[in-house]
C-alpha positions in Angstrom: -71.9 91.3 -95.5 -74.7 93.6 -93.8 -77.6 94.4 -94.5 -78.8 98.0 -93.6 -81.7 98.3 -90.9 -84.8 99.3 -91.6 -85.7 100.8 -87.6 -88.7 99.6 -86.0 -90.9 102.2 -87.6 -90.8 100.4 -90.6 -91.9 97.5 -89.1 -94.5 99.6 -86.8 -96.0 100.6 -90.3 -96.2 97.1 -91.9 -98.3 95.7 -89.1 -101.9 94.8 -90.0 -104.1 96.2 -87.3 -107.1 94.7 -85.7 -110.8 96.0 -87.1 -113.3 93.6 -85.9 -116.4 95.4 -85.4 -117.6 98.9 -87.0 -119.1 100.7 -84.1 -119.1 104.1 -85.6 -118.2 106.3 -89.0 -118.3 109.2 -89.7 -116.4 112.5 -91.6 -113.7 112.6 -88.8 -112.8 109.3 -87.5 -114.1 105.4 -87.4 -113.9 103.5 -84.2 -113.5 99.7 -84.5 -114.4 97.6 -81.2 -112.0 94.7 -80.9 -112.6 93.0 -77.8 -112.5 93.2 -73.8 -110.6 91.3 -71.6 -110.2 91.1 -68.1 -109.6 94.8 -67.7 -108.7 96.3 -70.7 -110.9 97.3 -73.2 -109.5 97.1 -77.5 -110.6 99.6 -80.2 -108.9 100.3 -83.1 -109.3 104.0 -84.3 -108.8 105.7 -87.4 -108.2 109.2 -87.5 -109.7 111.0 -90.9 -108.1 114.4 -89.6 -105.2 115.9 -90.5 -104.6 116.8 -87.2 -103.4 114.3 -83.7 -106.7 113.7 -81.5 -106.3 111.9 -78.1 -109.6 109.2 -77.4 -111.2 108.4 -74.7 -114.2 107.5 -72.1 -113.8 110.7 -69.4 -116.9 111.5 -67.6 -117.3 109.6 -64.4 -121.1 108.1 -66.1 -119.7 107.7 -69.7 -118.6 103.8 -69.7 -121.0 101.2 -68.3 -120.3 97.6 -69.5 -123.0 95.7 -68.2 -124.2 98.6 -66.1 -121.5 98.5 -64.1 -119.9 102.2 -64.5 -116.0 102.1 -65.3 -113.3 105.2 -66.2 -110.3 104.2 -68.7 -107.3 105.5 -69.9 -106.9 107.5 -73.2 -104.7 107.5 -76.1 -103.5 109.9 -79.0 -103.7 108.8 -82.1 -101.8 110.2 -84.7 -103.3 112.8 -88.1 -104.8 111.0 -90.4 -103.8 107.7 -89.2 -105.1 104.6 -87.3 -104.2 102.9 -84.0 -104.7 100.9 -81.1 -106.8 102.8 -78.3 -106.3 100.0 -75.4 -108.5 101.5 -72.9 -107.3 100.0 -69.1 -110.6 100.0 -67.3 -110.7 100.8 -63.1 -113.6 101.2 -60.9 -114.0 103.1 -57.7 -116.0 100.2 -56.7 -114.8 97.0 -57.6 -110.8 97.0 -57.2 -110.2 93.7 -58.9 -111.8 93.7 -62.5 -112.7 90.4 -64.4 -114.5 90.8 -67.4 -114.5 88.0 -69.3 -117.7 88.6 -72.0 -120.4 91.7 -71.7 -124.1 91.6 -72.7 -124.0 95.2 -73.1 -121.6 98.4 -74.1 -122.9 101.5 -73.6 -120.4 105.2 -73.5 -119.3 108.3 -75.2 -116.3 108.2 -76.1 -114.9 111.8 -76.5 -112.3 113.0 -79.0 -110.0 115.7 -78.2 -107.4 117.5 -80.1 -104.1 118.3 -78.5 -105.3 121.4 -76.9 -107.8 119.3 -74.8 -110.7 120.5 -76.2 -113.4 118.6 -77.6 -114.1 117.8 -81.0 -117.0 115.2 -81.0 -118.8 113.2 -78.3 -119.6 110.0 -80.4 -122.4 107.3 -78.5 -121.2 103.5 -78.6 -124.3 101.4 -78.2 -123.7 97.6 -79.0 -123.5 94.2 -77.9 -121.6 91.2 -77.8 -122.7 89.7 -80.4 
Protein backbone atom coordinates (compact mmCIF):
# COMPACT_ATOMS: atom_id res chain seq x y z
CA UNK A 1 0.00 0.00 0.00
CA UNK A 2 2.29 2.93 -1.38
CA UNK A 3 1.76 5.77 -2.50
CA UNK A 4 4.22 7.10 -5.32
CA UNK A 5 6.39 10.28 -4.35
CA UNK A 6 5.92 13.29 -5.80
CA UNK A 7 10.05 14.67 -5.19
CA UNK A 8 10.54 17.76 -3.48
CA UNK A 9 10.21 19.79 -6.71
CA UNK A 10 6.68 19.30 -6.54
CA UNK A 11 6.52 20.59 -3.35
CA UNK A 12 9.24 23.48 -4.17
CA UNK A 13 6.58 24.54 -6.83
CA UNK A 14 3.40 24.59 -4.60
CA UNK A 15 5.00 26.90 -2.10
CA UNK A 16 3.36 30.39 -1.98
CA UNK A 17 6.20 32.95 -2.01
CA UNK A 18 6.55 36.04 -0.04
CA UNK A 19 5.57 39.61 -2.04
CA UNK A 20 5.12 42.16 0.50
CA UNK A 21 6.14 45.35 -0.98
CA UNK A 22 6.39 46.35 -4.86
CA UNK A 23 9.62 48.21 -5.12
CA UNK A 24 9.97 48.05 -8.80
CA UNK A 25 8.12 46.75 -12.32
CA UNK A 26 8.99 46.84 -15.25
CA UNK A 27 9.12 44.73 -18.92
CA UNK A 28 11.81 42.37 -17.55
CA UNK A 29 11.44 41.60 -14.00
CA UNK A 30 9.50 42.90 -10.61
CA UNK A 31 11.36 43.06 -7.39
CA UNK A 32 9.30 42.62 -4.20
CA UNK A 33 11.11 43.89 -0.81
CA UNK A 34 10.18 41.48 2.02
CA UNK A 35 12.01 42.42 4.98
CA UNK A 36 15.57 42.83 6.69
CA UNK A 37 16.70 41.18 9.57
CA UNK A 38 19.71 41.17 11.49
CA UNK A 39 21.96 40.64 8.47
CA UNK A 40 20.13 39.42 5.67
CA UNK A 41 18.23 41.29 3.53
CA UNK A 42 14.57 39.44 1.64
CA UNK A 43 13.34 40.24 -1.80
CA UNK A 44 11.30 38.16 -3.82
CA UNK A 45 12.05 38.52 -7.56
CA UNK A 46 10.24 37.59 -10.57
CA UNK A 47 11.88 36.99 -13.63
CA UNK A 48 9.72 38.10 -16.97
CA UNK A 49 12.56 36.75 -19.20
CA UNK A 50 12.84 33.71 -20.81
CA UNK A 51 16.26 33.52 -19.92
CA UNK A 52 18.19 32.74 -15.99
CA UNK A 53 19.46 36.24 -14.57
CA UNK A 54 21.58 36.25 -11.39
CA UNK A 55 20.50 39.63 -8.84
CA UNK A 56 22.25 41.52 -6.91
CA UNK A 57 23.82 44.76 -5.06
CA UNK A 58 27.74 44.66 -6.49
CA UNK A 59 29.42 48.01 -6.45
CA UNK A 60 31.19 48.75 -3.33
CA UNK A 61 28.65 52.33 -3.01
CA UNK A 62 25.43 50.47 -4.27
CA UNK A 63 23.60 49.35 -0.86
CA UNK A 64 23.30 51.95 1.95
CA UNK A 65 20.67 51.07 4.57
CA UNK A 66 20.55 53.89 6.72
CA UNK A 67 23.66 55.31 5.09
CA UNK A 68 25.69 52.84 6.31
CA UNK A 69 27.25 51.27 2.94
CA UNK A 70 26.86 47.26 2.89
CA UNK A 71 27.93 44.49 -0.10
CA UNK A 72 25.55 41.24 -0.26
CA UNK A 73 25.47 38.15 -1.89
CA UNK A 74 23.61 37.37 -5.20
CA UNK A 75 21.37 34.84 -6.45
CA UNK A 76 20.09 33.38 -9.88
CA UNK A 77 16.82 33.16 -10.46
CA UNK A 78 15.49 31.02 -12.88
CA UNK A 79 13.63 32.07 -16.87
CA UNK A 80 10.60 33.32 -16.40
CA UNK A 81 10.11 32.45 -12.92
CA UNK A 82 10.21 33.91 -9.35
CA UNK A 83 12.25 33.47 -6.29
CA UNK A 84 13.79 34.21 -3.07
CA UNK A 85 16.89 36.64 -3.51
CA UNK A 86 18.07 36.53 0.34
CA UNK A 87 20.82 39.02 0.12
CA UNK A 88 23.46 38.21 3.35
CA UNK A 89 24.71 41.71 4.04
CA UNK A 90 28.71 42.24 5.40
CA UNK A 91 30.55 45.45 5.93
CA UNK A 92 34.20 46.15 5.82
CA UNK A 93 33.47 48.29 8.72
CA UNK A 94 31.26 46.98 11.09
CA UNK A 95 32.02 43.01 11.50
CA UNK A 96 28.96 42.24 13.59
CA UNK A 97 25.72 43.41 11.79
CA UNK A 98 22.29 44.11 13.74
CA UNK A 99 19.73 45.51 11.84
CA UNK A 100 16.73 45.23 13.32
CA UNK A 101 14.36 48.10 11.34
CA UNK A 102 15.89 50.89 8.65
CA UNK A 103 14.59 54.44 8.08
CA UNK A 104 15.94 54.33 4.68
CA UNK A 105 16.90 51.79 1.58
CA UNK A 106 18.72 53.22 -0.96
CA UNK A 107 20.87 50.72 -3.98
CA UNK A 108 20.96 49.45 -7.52
CA UNK A 109 20.47 46.34 -7.68
CA UNK A 110 22.04 44.99 -10.98
CA UNK A 111 20.73 42.06 -13.10
CA UNK A 112 22.94 39.90 -14.94
CA UNK A 113 22.49 37.10 -17.28
CA UNK A 114 24.53 34.01 -17.02
CA UNK A 115 27.29 35.47 -19.06
CA UNK A 116 27.85 38.19 -16.32
CA UNK A 117 26.92 40.92 -18.17
CA UNK A 118 24.47 43.41 -17.34
CA UNK A 119 21.07 43.65 -18.33
CA UNK A 120 19.61 46.56 -16.22
CA UNK A 121 20.70 48.62 -13.23
CA UNK A 122 17.28 49.21 -11.51
CA UNK A 123 17.34 52.13 -8.37
CA UNK A 124 15.54 50.91 -5.02
CA UNK A 125 14.56 54.02 -3.19
CA UNK A 126 12.06 53.31 -0.18
CA UNK A 127 11.38 53.27 3.34
CA UNK A 128 10.23 51.41 6.07
CA UNK A 129 7.11 52.16 6.07
Amino acid sequence: DRSPSRGLGDVYKRQTLEKEKLVYDDENVAVYFNSIDINQMNFCIENKMGNAITVGFWGDEDLKIDGSVYGSSVATINSHSSGIYIGYLYSSSNDNIQIMDFQKFDGIMKIKNQKNQDIESINLNFTSD
